[in-house]
C-alpha positions as CSV (number, residue, x, y, z in Angstrom):
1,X,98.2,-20.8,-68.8
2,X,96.1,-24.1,-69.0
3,X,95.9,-26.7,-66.5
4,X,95.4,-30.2,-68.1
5,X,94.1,-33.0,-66.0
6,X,95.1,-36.5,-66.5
7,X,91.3,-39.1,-67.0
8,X,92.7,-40.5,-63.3
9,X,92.2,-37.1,-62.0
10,X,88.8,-36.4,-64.0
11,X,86.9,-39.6,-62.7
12,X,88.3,-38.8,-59.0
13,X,86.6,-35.2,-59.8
14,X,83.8,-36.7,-61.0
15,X,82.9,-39.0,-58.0
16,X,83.5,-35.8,-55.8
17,X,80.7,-33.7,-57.8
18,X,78.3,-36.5,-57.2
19,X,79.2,-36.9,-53.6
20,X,78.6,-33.2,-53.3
21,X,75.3,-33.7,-55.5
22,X,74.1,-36.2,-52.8
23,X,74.9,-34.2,-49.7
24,X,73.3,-30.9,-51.6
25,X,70.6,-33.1,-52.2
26,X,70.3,-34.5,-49.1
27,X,70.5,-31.3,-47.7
28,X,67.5,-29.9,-49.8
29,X,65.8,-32.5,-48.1
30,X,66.6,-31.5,-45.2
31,X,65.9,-27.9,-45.3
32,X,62.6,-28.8,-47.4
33,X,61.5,-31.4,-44.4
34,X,62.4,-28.5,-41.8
35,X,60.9,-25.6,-44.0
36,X,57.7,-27.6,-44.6
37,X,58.0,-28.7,-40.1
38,X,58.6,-24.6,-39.2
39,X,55.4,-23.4,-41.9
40,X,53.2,-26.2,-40.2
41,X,53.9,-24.7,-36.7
42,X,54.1,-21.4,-37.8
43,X,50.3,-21.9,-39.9
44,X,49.4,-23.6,-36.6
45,X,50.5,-21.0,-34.2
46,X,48.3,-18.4,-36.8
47,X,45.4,-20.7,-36.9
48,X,42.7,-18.9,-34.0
49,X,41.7,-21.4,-32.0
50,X,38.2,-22.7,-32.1
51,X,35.9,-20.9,-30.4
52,X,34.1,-23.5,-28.1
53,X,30.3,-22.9,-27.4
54,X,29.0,-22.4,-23.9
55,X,25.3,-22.2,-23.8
56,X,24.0,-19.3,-21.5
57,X,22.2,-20.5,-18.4
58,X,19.6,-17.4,-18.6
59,X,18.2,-18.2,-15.2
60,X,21.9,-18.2,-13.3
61,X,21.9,-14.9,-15.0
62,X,18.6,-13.7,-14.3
63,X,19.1,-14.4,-10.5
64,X,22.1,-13.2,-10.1
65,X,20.9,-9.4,-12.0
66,X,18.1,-9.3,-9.3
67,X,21.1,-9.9,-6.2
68,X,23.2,-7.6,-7.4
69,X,20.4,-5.0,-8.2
70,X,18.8,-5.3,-4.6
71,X,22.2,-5.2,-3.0
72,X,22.9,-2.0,-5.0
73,X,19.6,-0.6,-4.8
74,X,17.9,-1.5,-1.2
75,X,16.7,1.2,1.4
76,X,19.0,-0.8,3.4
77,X,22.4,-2.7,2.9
78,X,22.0,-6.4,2.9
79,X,24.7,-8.4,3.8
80,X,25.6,-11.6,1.4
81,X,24.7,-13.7,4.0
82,X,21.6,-11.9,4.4
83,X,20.5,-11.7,1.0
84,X,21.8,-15.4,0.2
85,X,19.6,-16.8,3.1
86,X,16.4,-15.5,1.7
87,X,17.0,-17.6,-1.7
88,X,17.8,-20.4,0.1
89,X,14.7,-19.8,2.4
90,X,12.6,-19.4,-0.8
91,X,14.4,-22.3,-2.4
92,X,12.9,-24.2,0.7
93,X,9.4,-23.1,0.0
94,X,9.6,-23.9,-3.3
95,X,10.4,-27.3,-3.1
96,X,9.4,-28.1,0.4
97,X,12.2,-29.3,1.5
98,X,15.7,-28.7,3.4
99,X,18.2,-26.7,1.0
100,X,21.6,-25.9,2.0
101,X,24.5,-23.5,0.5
102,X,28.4,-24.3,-0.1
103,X,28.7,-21.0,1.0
104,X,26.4,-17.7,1.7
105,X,26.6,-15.6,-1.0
106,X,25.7,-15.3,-4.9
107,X,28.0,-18.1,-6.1
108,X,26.9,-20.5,-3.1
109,X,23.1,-19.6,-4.0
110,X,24.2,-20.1,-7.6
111,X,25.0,-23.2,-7.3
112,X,22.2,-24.9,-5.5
113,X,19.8,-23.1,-7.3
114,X,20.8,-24.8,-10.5
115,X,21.2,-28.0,-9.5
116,X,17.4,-27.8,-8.6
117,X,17.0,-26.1,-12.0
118,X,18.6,-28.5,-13.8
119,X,16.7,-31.5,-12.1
120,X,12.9,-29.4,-13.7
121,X,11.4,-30.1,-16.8
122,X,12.0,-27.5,-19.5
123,X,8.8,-26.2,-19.3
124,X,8.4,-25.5,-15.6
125,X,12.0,-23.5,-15.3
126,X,11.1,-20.5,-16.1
127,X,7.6,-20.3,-13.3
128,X,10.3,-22.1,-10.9
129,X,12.5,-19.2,-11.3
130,X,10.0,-15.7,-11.7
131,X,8.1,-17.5,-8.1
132,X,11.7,-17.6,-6.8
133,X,13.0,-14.2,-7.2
134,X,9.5,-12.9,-6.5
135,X,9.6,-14.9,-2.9
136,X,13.2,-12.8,-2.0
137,X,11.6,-9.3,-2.9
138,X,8.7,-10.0,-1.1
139,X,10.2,-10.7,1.9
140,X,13.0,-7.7,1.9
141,X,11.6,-5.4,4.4
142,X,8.6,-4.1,5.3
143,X,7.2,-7.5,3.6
144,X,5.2,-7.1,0.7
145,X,6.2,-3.3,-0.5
146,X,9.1,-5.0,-3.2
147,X,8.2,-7.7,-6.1
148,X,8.9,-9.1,-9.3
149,X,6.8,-7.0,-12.0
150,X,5.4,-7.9,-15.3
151,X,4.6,-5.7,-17.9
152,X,1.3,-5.5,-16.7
153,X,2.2,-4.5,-12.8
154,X,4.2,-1.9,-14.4
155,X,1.2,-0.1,-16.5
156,X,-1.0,-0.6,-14.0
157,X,1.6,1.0,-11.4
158,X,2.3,4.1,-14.2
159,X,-2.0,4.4,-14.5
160,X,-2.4,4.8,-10.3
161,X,0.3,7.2,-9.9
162,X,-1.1,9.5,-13.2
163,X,-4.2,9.1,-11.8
164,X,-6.2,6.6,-15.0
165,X,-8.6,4.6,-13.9
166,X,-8.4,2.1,-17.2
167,X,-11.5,0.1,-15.6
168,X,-13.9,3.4,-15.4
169,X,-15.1,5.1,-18.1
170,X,-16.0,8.9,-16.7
171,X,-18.5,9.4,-19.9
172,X,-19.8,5.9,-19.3
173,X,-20.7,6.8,-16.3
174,X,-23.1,9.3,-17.7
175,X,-24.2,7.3,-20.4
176,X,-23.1,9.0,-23.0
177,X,-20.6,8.5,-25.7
178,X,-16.6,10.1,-25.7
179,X,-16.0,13.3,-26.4
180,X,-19.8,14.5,-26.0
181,X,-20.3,18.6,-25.7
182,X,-21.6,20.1,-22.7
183,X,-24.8,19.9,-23.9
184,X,-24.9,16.7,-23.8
185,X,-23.2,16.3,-20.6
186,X,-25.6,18.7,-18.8
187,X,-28.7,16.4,-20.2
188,X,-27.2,13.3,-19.0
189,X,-26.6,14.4,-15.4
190,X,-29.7,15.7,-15.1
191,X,-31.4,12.3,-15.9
192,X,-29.3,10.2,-13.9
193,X,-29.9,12.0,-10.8
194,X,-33.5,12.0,-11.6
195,X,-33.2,8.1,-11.9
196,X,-31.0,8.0,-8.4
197,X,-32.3,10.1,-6.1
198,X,-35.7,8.3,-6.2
199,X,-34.0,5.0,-5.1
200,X,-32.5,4.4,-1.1
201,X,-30.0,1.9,-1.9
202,X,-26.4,2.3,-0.6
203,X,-25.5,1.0,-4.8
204,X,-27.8,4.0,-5.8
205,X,-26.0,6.5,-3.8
206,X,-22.7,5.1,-4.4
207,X,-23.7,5.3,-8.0
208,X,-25.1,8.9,-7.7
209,X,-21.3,10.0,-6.3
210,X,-19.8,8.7,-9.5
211,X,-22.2,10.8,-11.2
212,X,-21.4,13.9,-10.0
213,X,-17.9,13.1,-10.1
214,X,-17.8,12.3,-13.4
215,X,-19.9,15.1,-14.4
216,X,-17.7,18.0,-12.1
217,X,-15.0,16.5,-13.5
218,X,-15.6,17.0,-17.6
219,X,-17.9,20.1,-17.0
220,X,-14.3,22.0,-16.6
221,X,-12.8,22.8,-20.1
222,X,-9.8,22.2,-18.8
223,X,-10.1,18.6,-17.0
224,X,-12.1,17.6,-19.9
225,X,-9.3,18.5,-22.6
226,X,-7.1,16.6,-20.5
227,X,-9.5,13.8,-19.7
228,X,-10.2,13.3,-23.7
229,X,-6.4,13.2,-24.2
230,X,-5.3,11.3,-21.8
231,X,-7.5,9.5,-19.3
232,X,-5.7,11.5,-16.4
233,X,-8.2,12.5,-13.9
234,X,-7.7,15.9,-11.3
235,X,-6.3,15.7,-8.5
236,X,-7.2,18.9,-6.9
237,X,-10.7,19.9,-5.9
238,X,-11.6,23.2,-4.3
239,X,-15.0,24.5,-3.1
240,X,-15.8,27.6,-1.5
241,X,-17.6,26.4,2.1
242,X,-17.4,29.5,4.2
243,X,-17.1,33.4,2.2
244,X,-13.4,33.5,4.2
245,X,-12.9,30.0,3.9
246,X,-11.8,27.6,1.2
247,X,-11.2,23.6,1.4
248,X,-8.8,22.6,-0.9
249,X,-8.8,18.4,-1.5
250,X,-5.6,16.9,-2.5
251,X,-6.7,13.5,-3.7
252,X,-3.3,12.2,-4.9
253,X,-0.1,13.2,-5.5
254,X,0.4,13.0,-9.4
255,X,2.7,14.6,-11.9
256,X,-0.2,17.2,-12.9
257,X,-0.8,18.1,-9.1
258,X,0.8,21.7,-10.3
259,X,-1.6,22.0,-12.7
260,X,-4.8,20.9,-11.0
261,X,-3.6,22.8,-7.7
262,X,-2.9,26.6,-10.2
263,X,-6.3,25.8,-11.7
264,X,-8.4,25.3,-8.7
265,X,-6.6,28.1,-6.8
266,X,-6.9,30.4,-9.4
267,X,-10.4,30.0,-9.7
268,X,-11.2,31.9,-6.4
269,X,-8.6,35.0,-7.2
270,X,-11.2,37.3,-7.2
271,X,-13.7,36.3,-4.3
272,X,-12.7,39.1,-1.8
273,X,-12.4,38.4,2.0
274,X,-11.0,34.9,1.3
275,X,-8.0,34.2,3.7
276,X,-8.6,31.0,5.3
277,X,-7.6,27.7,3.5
278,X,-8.4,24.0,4.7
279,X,-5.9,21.6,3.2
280,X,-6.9,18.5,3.2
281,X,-4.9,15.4,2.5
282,X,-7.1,13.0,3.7
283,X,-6.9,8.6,2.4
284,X,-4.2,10.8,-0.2
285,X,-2.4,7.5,-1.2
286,X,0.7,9.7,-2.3
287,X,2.1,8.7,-5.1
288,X,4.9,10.9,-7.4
289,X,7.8,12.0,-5.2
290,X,9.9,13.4,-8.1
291,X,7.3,16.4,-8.2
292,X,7.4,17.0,-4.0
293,X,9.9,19.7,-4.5
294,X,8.3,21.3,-7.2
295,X,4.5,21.4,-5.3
296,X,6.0,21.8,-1.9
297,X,7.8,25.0,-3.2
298,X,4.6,27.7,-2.9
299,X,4.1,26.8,0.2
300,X,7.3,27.1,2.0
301,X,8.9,29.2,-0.4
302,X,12.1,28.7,-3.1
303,X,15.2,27.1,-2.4
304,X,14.2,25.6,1.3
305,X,15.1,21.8,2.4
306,X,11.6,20.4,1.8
307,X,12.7,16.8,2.8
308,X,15.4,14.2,3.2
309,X,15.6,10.8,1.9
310,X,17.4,7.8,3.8
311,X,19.2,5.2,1.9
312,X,21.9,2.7,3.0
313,X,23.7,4.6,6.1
314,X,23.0,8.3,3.7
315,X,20.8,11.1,4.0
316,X,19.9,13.1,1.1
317,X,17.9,16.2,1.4
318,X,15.9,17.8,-1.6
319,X,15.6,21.6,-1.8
320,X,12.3,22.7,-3.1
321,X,12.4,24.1,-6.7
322,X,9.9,26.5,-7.1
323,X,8.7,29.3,-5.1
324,X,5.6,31.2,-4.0
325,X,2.3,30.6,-5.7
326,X,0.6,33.6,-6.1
327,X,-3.2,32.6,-5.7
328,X,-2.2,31.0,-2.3
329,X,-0.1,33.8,-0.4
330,X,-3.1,35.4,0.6
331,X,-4.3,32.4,2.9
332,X,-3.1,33.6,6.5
333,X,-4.9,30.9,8.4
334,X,-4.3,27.4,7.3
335,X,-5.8,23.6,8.8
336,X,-4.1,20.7,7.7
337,X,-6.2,17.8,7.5
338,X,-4.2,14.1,7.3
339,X,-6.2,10.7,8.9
340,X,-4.7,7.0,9.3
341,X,-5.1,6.7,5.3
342,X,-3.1,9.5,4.8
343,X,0.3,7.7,3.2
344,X,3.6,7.9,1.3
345,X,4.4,10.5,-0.3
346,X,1.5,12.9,1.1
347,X,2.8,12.0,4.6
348,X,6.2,13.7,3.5
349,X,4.4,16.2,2.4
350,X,2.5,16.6,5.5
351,X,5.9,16.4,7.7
352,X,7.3,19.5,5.8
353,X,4.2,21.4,6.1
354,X,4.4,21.2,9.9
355,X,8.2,21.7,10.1
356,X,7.5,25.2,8.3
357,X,4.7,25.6,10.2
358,X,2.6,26.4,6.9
359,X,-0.3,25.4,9.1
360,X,-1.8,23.5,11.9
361,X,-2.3,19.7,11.5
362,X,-5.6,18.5,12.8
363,X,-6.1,14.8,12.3
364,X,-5.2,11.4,13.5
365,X,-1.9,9.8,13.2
366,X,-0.6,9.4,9.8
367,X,-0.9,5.7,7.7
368,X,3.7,4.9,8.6
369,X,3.8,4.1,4.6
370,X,7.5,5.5,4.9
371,X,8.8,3.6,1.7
372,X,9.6,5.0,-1.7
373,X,9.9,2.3,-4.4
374,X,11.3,2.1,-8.3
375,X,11.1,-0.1,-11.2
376,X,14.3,-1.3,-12.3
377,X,14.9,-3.0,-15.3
378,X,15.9,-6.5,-15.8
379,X,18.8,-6.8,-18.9
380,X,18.7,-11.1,-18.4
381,X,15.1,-12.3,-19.6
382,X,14.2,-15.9,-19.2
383,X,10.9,-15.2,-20.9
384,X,10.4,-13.9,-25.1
385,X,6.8,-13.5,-24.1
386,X,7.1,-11.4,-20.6
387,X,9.3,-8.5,-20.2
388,X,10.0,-8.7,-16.0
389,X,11.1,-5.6,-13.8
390,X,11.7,-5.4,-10.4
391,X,9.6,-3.2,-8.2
392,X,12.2,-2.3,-4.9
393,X,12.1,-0.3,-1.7
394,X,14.9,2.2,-2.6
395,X,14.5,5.1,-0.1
396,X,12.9,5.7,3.6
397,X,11.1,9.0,3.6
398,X,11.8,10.8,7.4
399,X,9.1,13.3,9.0
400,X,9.9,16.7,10.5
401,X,11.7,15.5,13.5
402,X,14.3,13.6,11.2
403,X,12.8,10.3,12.2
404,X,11.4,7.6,9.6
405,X,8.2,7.8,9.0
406,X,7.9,4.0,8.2
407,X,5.4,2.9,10.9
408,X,5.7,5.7,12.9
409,X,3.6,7.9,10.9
410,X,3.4,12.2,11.3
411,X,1.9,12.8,14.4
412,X,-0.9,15.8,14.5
413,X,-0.6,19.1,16.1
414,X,-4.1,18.6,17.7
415,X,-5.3,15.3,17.3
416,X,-9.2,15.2,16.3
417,X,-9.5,12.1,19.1
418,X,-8.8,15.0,21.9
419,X,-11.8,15.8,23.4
420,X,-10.3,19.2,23.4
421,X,-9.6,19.4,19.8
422,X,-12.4,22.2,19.5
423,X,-11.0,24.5,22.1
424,X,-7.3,23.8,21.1
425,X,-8.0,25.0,17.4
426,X,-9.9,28.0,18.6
427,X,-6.5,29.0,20.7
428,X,-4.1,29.3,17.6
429,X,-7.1,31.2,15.5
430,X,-10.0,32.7,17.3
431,X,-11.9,31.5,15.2
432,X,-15.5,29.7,16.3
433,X,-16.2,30.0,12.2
434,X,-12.6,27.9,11.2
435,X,-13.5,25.6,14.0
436,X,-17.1,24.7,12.7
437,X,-15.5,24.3,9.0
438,X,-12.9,22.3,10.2
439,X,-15.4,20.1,11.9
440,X,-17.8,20.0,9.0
441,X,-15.2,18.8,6.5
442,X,-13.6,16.1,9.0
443,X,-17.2,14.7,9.4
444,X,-17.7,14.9,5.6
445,X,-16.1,11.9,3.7
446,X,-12.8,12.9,1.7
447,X,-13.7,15.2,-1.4
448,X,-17.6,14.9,-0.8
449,X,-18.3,18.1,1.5
């Protein structure tokens, strides 16, 4: 059935489609306005925001590396107040004049120390800040055992303690060129101490004992090989001054002191009668401690508590980690000899000896150089051209009666001041021929007898 409408009806339908046109339209608007309003926020809200570029302040970062590595890393804990007071007491020094802190700790020394940064000129930052940090490790106590290194500090540090002397040549010394046979060698020495023993200068004779240094020292196959390889010079010297009696000089304590010590001990295996050994550890300046419980093993045995290490409020012993060697059981009367110059790491090793009672220590009172340092590295440079480290008292070595040897020293079984030395040695060895060797190499100067 059809509907007809009348043209009344049409034109009201008519103005109702347009009204309904314009609200449609005007609600097109609407949603379009409100779509386009909700994609602007949501493509804001999806935008990252921009990253905003803070320049590094690489000598805030420096500085504050080098606090939190001494505080971590000192022989002895360091308060904030402490540690914050010698910055501000190098800041002082520095600038020669009154400095205060907002507060005693990294941040408060943070703070000031920029603002005097800040105030430099670009070029004198960097000095400003390596003499600053230097000035704190300085001071830490004992003075003058921590610094800031440079490269250069840290290979000459790594030379001493391998025992290269960069500034001496040994074939120089000779005259002749690297690497020269024995031949050569033997020619050499025999002219130069033609040429010095005709002269009575002390700079001839002190000539002539780098001579036959030089010339002991790359006449042994061994030592030379070593020598032409890598610089490294021995460290153990043994001579045969008695038919019973051996001295046996430990010049330094090096990371080839097992190698030197096998060697030279080695040599005398077959000299029969040999049972008396002289030890002597005279102006040895130490130097490795990581090998200690390797060398101190054959001569108090395996697995034995060779020495303990004091840092911040702990103790921590070391075992050794070798045992007996056998070219030195057979020594059943043994002299320690240890003098004023006598230091480090060859003090600890002088300590453990007498706890064990591997021998008797003649001597004077050790050197009291009871420190151990490291080299730490620095991840926040201030310099492309310089790589800095810091060189820091980490440990306190102790001596056989558990105190620290740091000024104290190891104190001799029978010191060689005693005008009873003499009689005392005779007492533990009845020996008048020990005592007169003993005498003879304390009178002798380290290494020459």
């Amino acid at each position: 059935m059809f509907k007809f409408i009348s043209k009344k009806n049409k034109k009201r339908k008519t103005g109702q489609n347009k009204k309904y046109l314009i609200i449609i339209a005007i609600l097109v608007a609407i949603l379009v306005i409100a779509g386009a309003t909700a994609g602007y926020f949501v493509f804001r809200r999806d935008q990252k925001p921009e990253e905003v570029q803070i320049e590094k302040n690489i000598y805030e970062e420096f500085l504050s590396e080098i606090y939190d590595k001494i505080q971590e890393n000192y022989w002895n804990k360091i308060s904030d107040e402490e540690l914050a007071t010698l910055f501000r007491l190098g800041l002082e020094k520095l600038t020669n004049a009154p400095q205060s802190l907002k507060s005693n700790d990294k941040s408060g020394m943070i703070e000031t120390t920029n603002k005097i940064i800040d105030k430099l000129e670009e070029n004198k930052k960097k000095d400003f800040t390596a003499q600053l940090a230097h000035l704190v490790l300085w001071n830490l106590k004992p003075f003058g055992r921590s610094a800031l290194y440079v490269k250069k500090d840290e290979e000459n540090l790594k030379n001493r303690v391998m025992n290269i002397n960069p500034q001496e040549n040994l074939y120089s010394v000779l005259g002749v060129e690297d690497n020269a046979n024995q031949e050569k060698l033997n020619e050499a020495y025999r002219n130069k101490v033609n040429e010095l023993d005709n002269q009575e200068t002390e700079e001839a004779k002190q000539e002539l004992e780098k001579v036959k240094y030089a010339y002991e020292v790359l006449s042994n196959a061994e030592n030379k090989k070593r020598y032409d390889e890598t610089k490294t010079e021995p460290t153990v010297f043994g001579k045969l001054i008695r038919p019973t009696i051996l001295h046996l000089y430990i010049s330094k304590i090096s990371p080839t002191i097992l190698e030197d010590l096998k060697r030279e001990t080695e040599k005398f295996d077959n000299t029969g009668g040999l049972n008396t050994l002289i030890l002597d550890l005279r102006a040895n300046v130490g130097g490795s401690l990581d090998i200690l419980p390797y060398l101190l093993g054959p001569f108090i045995g395996p697995n034995n508590y060779a020495f303990e290490l004091f840092q911040q409020a702990n103790y921590e012993p070391f075992k050794t980690k070798l045992g007996w060697l056998p070219s030195l059981v057979r020594y059943k009367k043994v002299v320690i000899l240890a003098d004023e110059k006598t230091q480090s790491s060859a003090e600890v090793m002088v300590a453990s000896l007498k706890k064990y009672n591997v021998g008797v220590f003649v001597g004077t009172k050790t050197k009291g150089w009871g420190t151990i340092e490291k080299v730490y590295e620095i991840d926040h440079q201030i310099d492309e051209s310089e790589k800095y480290s810091i060189f820091l008292v980490n440990h306190l070595t102790l001596r056989d009666d558990n105190q620290p040897i740091e000024e104290a020293g190891v104190e001799p079984v029978i010191d060689i001041n005693d005008p009873e030395w003499e009689n005392k040695l005779f007492e533990y060895f009845n020996s008048n021929e020990l005592v007169k060797a003993v005498k003879e190499a304390w009178n002798s100067s380290p290494g020459k007898i």
